[in-house]
C-alpha positions as a Markdown table, in Angstrom:
| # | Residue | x | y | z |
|---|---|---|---|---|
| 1 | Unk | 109.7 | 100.9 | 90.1 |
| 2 | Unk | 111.3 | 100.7 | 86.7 |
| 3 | Unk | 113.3 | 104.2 | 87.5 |
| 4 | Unk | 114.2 | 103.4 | 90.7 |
| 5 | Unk | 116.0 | 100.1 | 89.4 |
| 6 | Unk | 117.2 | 102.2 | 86.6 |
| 7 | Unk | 118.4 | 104.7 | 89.2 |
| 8 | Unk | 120.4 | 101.6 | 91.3 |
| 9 | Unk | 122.1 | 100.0 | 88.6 |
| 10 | Unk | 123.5 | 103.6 | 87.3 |
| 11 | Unk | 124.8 | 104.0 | 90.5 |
| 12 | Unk | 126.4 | 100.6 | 90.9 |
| 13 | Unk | 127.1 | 101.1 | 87.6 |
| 14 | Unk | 129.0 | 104.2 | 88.1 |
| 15 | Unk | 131.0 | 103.2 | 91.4 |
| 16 | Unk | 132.0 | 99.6 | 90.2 |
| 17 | Unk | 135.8 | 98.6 | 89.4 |
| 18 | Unk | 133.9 | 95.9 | 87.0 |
| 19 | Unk | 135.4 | 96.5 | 83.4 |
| 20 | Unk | 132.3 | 97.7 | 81.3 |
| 21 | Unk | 134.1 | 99.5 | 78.8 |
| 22 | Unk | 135.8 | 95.6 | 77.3 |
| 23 | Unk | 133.9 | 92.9 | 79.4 |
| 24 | Unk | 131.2 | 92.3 | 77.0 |
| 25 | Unk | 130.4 | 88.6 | 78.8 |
| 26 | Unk | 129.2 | 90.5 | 81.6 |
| 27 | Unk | 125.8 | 91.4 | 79.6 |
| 28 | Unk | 125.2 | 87.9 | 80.1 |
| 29 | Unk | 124.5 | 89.1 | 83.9 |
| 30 | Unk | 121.1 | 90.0 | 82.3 |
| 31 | Unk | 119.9 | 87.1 | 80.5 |
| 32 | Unk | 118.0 | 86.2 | 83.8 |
| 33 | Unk | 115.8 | 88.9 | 82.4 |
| 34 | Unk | 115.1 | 88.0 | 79.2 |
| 35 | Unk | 114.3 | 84.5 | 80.5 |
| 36 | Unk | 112.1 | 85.8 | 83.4 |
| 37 | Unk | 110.2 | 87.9 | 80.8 |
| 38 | Unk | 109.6 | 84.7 | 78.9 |
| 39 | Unk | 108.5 | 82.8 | 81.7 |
| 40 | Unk | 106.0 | 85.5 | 83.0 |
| 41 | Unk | 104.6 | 86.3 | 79.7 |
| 42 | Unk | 104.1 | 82.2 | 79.2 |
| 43 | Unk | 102.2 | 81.4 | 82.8 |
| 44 | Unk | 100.9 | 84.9 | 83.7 |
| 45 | Unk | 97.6 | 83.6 | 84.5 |
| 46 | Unk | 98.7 | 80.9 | 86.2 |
| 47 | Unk | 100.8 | 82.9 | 88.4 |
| 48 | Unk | 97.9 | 85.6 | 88.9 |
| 49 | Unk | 95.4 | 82.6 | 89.6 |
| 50 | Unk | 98.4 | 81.2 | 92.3 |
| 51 | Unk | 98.7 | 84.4 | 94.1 |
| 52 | Unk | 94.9 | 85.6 | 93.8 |
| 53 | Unk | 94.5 | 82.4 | 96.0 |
| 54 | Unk | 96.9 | 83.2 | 99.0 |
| 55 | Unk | 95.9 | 85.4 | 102.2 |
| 56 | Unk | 96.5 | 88.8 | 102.1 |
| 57 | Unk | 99.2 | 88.7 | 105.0 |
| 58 | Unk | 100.7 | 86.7 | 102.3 |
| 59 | Unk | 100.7 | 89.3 | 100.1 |
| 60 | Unk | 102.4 | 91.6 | 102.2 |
| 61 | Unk | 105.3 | 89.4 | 102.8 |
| 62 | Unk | 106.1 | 88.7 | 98.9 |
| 63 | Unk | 106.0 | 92.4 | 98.6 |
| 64 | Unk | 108.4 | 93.0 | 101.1 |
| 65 | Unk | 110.8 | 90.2 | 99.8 |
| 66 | Unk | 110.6 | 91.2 | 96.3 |
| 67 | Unk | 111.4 | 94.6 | 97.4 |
| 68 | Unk | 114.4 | 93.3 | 99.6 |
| 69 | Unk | 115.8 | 91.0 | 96.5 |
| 70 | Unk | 115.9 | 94.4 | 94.5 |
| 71 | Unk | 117.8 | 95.9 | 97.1 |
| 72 | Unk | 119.9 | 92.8 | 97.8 |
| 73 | Unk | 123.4 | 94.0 | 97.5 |
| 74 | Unk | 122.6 | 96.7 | 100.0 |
| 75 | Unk | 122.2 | 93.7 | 103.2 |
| 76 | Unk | 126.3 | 93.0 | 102.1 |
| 77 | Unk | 129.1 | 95.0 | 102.8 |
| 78 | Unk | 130.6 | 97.0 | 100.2 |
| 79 | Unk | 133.9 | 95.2 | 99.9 |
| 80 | Unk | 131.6 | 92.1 | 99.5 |
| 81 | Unk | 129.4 | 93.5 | 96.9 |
| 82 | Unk | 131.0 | 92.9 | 93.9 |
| 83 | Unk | 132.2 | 89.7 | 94.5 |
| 84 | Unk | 128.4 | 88.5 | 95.4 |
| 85 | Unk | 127.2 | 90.2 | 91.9 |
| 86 | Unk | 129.7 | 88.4 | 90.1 |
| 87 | Unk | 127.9 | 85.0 | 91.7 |
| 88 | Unk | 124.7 | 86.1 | 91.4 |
| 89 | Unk | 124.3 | 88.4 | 88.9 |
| 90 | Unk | 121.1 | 90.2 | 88.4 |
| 91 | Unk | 119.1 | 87.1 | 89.6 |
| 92 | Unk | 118.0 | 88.3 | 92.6 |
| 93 | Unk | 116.7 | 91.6 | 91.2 |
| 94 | Unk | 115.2 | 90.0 | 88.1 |
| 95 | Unk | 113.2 | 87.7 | 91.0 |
| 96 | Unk | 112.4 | 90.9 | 92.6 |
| 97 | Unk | 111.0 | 92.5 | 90.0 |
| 98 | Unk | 108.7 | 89.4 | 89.0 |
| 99 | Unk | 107.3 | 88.9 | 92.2 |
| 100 | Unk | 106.4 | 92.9 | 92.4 |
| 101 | Unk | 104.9 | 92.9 | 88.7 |
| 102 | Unk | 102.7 | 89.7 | 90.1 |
| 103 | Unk | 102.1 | 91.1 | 93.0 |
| 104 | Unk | 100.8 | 94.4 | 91.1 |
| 105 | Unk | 99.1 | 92.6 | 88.8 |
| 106 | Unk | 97.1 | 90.2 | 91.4 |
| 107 | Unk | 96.2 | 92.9 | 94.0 |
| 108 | Unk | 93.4 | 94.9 | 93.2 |
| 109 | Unk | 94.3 | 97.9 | 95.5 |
| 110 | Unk | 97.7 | 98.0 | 94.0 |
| 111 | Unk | 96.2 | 97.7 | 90.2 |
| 112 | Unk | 94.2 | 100.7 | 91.6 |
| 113 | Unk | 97.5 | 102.6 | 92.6 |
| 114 | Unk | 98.8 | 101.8 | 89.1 |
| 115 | Unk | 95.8 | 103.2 | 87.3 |
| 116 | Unk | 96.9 | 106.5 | 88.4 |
| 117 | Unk | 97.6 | 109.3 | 85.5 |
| 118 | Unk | 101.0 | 110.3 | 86.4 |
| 119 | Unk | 101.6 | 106.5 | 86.8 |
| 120 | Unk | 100.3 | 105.8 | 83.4 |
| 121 | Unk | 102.0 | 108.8 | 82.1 |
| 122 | Unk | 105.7 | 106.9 | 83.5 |
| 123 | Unk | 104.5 | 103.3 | 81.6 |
| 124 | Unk | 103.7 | 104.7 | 78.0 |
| 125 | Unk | 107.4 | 106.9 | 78.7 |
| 126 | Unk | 109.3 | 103.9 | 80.0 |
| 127 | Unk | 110.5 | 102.0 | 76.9 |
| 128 | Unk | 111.7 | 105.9 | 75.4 |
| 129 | Unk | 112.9 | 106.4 | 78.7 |
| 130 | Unk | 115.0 | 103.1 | 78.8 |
| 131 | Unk | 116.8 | 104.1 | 75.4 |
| 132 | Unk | 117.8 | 107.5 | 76.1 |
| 133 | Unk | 118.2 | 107.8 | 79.9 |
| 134 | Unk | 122.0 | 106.5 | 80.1 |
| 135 | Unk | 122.8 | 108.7 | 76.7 |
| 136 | Unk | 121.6 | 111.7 | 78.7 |
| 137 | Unk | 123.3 | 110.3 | 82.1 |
| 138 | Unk | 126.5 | 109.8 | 80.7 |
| 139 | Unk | 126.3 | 113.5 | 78.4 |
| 140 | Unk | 125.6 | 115.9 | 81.7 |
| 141 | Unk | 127.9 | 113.6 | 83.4 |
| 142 | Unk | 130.6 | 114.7 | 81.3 |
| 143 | Unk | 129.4 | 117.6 | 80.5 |
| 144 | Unk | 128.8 | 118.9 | 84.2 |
| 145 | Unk | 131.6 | 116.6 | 86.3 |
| 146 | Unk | 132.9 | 118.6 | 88.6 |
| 147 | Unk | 130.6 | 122.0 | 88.1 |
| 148 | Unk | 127.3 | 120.0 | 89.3 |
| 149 | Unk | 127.5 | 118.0 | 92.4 |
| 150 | Unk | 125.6 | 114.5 | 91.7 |
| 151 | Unk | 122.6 | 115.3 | 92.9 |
| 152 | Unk | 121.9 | 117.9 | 90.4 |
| 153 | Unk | 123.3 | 115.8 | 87.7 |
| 154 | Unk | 120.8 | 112.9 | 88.7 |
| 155 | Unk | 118.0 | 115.1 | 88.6 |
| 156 | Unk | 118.9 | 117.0 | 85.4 |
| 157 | Unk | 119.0 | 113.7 | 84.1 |
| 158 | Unk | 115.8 | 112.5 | 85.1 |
| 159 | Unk | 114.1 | 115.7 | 83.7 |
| 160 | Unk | 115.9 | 116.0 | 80.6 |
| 161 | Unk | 115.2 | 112.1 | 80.0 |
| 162 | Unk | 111.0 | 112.6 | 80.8 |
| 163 | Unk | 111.1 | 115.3 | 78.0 |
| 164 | Unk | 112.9 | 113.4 | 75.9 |
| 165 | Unk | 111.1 | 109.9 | 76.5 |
| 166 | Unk | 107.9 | 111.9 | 75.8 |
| 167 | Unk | 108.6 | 113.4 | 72.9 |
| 168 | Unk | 109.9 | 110.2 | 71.3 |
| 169 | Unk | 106.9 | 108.2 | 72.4 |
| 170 | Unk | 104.6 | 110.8 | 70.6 |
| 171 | Unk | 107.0 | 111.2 | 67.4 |
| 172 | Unk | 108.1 | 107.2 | 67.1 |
| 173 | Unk | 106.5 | 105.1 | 69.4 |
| 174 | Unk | 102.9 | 106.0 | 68.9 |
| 175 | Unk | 102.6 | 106.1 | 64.9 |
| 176 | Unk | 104.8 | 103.2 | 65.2 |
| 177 | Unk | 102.1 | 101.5 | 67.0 |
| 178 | Unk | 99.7 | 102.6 | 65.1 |
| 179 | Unk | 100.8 | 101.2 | 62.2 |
| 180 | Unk | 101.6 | 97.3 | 63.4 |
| 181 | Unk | 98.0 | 97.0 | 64.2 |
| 182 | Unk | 97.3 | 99.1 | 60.7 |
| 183 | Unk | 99.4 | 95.8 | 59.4 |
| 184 | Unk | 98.3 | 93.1 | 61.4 |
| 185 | Unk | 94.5 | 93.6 | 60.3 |
């Protein structure tokens, strides 16, 4: 889920007329996240306990709107679009993405799903992944504009930012690990 967001807000990212290069009050667009995070990590339980309790076609339907609020731009037209994520933000997404991570969390058949190797493989990768994918993005990109069409770009990217993710999440993240909990004994 994490790389398909990822993958959505690059490509907003890269056809927006938004001024990224100066505008550094739009990174307050994603203190929704950090606040959601917050609120999440605070009443997990609660919220697992909430949504344990409701029926399972109930289940089904936040799925489906959690999905739609990531994908909540796309219901707009595009001349519309960026006026509505000046309004909103990244609110809806970040409310997308809670609800899915809930959702995960409280269904057993989707905790199954997410026991999977090559899932698990993706989680301990993501945080490497997060720091390096747009360096890599934005090097082919440059590098390969106009002798790649996008396609090959995007998927050069994803490659080339598995490897590196992986590498840096045995070299860094893993010792680094390690020794916190060496520290907090």
């Amino acid at each position: 889920m994490g790389l398909y967001v990822v993958g959505r807000g690059g490509h907003w990212y890269t056809n927006s007329s938004l001024n990224y290069e100066n505008d550094y009050l739009l990174t307050l667009m994603f203190v929704y996240q950090f606040f959601a995070g917050a609120i999440l990590a605070r009443h997990y339980r609660m919220l697992l306990t909430v949504v344990s309790s409701l029926r399972p076609s109930l289940h089904w339907s936040l799925l489906g709107l959690g999905f739609a609020l990531i994908q909540y731009d796309a219901f707009f037209p595009s001349e519309a679009q960026e006026a509505i994520i000046r309004v909103l933000g990244q609110l809806p997404t970040t409310l997308g993405v809670v609800i899915l991570l809930v959702m995960a969390c409280a269904n057993t058949r989707l905790r199954k799903i997410l026991q999977y190797p090559s899932l698990q493989f993706i989680g301990k990768i993501s945080y490497s992944f997060y720091l390096v994918h747009a360096i890599v993005l934005l090097s082919l990109a440059h590098q390969f504009h106009g002798l790649l069409s996008y396609w090959a770009i995007s998927l050069a990217t994803v490659v080339l930012s598995v490897v590196i993710a992986w590498v840096l999440f045995l070299a860094v993240e893993k010792p680094t690990m390690a020794l916190s909990r060496r520290l907090a004994k």
